[in-house]
PyMOL Python script that loads the backbone (N, CA, C, O; Angstrom):
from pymol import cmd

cmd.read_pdbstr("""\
ATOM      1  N   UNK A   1      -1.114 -29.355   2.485  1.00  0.00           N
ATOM      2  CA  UNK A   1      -1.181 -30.805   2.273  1.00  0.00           C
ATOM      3  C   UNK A   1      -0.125 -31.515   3.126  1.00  0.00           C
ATOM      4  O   UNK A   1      -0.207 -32.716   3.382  1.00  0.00           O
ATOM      5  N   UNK A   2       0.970 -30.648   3.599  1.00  0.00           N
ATOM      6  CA  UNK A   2       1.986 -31.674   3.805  1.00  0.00           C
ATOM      7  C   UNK A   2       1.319 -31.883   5.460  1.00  0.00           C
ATOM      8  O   UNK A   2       1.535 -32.913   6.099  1.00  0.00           O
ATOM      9  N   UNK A   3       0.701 -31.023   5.866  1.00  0.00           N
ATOM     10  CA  UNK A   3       0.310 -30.788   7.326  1.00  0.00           C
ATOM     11  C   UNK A   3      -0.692 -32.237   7.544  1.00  0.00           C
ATOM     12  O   UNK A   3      -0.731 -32.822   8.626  1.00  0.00           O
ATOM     13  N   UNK A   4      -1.387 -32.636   6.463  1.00  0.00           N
ATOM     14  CA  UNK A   4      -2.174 -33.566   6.400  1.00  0.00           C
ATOM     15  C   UNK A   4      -1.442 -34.908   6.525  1.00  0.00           C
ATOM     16  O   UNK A   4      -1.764 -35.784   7.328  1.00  0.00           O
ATOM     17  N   UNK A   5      -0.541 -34.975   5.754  1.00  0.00           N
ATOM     18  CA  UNK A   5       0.447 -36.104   5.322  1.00  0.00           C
ATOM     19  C   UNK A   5       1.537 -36.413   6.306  1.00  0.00           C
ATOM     20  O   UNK A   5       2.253 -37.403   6.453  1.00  0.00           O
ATOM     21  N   UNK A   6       1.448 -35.264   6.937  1.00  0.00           N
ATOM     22  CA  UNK A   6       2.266 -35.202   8.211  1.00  0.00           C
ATOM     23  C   UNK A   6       1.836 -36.306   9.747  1.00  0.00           C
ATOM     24  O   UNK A   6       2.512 -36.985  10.519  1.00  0.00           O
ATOM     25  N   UNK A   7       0.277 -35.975   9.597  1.00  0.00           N
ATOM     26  CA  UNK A   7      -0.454 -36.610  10.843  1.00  0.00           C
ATOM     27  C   UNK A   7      -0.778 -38.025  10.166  1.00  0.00           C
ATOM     28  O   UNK A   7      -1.345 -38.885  10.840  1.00  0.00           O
ATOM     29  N   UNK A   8      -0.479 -38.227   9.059  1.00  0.00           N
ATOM     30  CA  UNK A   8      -1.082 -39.447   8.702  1.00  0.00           C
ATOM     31  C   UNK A   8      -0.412 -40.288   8.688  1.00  0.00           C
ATOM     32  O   UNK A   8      -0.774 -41.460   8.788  1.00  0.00           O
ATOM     33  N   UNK A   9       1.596 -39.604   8.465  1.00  0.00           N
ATOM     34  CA  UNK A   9       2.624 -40.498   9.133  1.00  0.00           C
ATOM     35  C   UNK A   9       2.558 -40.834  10.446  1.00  0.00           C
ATOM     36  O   UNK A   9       2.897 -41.899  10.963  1.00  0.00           O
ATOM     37  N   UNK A  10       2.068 -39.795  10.993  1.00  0.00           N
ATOM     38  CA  UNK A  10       2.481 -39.645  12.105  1.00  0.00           C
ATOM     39  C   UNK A  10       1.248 -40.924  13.191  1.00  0.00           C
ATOM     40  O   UNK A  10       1.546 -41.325  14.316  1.00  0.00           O
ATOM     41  N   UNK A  11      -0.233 -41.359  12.338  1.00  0.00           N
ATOM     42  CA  UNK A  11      -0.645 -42.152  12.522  1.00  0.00           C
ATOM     43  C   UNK A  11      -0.486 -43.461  12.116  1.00  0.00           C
ATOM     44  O   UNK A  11      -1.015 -44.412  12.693  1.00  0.00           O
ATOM     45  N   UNK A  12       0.338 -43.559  10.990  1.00  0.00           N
ATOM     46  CA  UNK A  12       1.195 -44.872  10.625  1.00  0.00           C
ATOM     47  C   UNK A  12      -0.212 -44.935   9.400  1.00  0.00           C
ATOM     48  O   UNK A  12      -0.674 -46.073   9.323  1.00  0.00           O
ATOM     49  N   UNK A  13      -0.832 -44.016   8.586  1.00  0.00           N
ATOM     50  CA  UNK A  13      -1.501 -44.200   7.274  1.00  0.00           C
ATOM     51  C   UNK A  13      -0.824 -43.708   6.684  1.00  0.00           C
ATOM     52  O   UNK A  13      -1.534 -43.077   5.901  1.00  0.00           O
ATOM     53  N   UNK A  14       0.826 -43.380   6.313  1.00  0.00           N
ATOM     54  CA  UNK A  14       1.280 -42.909   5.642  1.00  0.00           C
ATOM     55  C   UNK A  14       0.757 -43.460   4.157  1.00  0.00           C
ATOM     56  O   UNK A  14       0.641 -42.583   3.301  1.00  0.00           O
ATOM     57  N   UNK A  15       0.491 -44.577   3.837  1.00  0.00           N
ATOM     58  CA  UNK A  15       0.103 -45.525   2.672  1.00  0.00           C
ATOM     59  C   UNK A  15      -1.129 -44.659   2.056  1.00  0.00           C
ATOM     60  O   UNK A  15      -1.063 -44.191   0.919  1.00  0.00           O
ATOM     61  N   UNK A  16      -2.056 -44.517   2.748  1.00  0.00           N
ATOM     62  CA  UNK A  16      -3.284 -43.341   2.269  1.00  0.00           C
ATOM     63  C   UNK A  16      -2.804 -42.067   1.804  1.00  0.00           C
ATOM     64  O   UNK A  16      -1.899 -41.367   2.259  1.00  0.00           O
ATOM     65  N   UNK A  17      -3.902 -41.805   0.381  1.00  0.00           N
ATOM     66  CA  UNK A  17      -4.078 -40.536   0.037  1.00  0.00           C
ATOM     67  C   UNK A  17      -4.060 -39.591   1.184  1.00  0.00           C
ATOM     68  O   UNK A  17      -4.340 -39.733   2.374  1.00  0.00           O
ATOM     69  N   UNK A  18      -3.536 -38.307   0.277  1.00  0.00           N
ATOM     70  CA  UNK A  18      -3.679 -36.449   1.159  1.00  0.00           C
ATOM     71  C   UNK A  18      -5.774 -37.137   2.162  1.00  0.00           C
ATOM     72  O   UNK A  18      -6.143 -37.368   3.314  1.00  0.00           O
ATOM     73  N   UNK A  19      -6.302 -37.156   1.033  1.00  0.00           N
ATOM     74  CA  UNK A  19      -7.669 -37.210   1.501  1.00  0.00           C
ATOM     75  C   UNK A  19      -8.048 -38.144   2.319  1.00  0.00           C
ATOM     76  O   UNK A  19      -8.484 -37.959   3.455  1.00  0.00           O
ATOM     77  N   UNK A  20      -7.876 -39.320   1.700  1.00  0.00           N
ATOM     78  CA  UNK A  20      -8.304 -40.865   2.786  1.00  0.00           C
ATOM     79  C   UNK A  20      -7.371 -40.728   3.763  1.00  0.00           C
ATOM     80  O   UNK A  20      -7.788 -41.473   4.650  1.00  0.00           O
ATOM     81  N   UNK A  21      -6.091 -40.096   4.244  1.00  0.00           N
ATOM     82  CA  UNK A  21      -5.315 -39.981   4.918  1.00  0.00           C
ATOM     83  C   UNK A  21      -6.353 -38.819   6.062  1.00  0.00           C
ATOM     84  O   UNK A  21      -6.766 -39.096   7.188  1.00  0.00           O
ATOM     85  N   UNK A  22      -6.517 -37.701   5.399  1.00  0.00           N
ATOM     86  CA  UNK A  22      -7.296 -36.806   6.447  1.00  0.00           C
ATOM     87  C   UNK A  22      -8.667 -37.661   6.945  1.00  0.00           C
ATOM     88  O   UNK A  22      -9.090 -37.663   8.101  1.00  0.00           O
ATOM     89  N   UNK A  23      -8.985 -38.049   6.334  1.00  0.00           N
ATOM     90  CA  UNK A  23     -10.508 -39.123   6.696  1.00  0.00           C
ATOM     91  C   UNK A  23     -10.305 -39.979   7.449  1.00  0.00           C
ATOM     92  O   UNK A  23     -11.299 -40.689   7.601  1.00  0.00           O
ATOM     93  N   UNK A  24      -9.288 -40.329   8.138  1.00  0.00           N
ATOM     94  CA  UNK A  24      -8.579 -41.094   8.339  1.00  0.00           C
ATOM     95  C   UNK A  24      -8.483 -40.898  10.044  1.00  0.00           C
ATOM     96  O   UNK A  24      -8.981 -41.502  10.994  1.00  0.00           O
ATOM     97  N   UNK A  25      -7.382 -39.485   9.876  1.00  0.00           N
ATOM     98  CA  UNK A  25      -7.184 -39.054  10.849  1.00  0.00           C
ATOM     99  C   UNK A  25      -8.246 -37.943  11.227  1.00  0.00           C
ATOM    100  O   UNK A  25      -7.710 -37.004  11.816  1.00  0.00           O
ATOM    101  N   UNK A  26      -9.428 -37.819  11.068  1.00  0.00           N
ATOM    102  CA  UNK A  26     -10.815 -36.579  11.216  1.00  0.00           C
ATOM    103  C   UNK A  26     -11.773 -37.400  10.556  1.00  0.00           C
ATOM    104  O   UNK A  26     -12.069 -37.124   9.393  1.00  0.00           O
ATOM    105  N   UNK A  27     -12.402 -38.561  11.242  1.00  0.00           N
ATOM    106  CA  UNK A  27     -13.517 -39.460  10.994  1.00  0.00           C
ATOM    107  C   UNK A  27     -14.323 -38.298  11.287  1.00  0.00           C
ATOM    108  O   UNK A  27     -13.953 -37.321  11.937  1.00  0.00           O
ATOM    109  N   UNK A  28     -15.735 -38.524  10.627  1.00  0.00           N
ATOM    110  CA  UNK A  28     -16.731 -37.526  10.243  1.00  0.00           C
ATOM    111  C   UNK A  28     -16.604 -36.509   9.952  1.00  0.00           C
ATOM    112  O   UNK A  28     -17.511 -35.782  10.357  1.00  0.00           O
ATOM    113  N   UNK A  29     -15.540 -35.841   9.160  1.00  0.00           N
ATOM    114  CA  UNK A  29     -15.486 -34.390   8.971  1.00  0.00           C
ATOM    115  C   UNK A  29     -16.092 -34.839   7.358  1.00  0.00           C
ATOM    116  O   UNK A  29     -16.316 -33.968   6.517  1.00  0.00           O
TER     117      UNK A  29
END
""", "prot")
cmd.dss("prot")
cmd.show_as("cartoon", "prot")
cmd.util.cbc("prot")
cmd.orient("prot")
């Protein structure tokens, strides 16, 4: 999880869920 939460800082969605955070950063998975 943190690997997720990691890229999602790292995309500035830190604010998003583990999940909406990965959805986030991996549109259509």
């Amino acid at each position: 999880m943190k690997r997720v939460k990691r890229e999602c800082t790292y995309h500035g969605s830190v604010k998003l869920d583990s999940i909406s955070c990965w959805e986030a950063v991996h549109p259509g998975s």
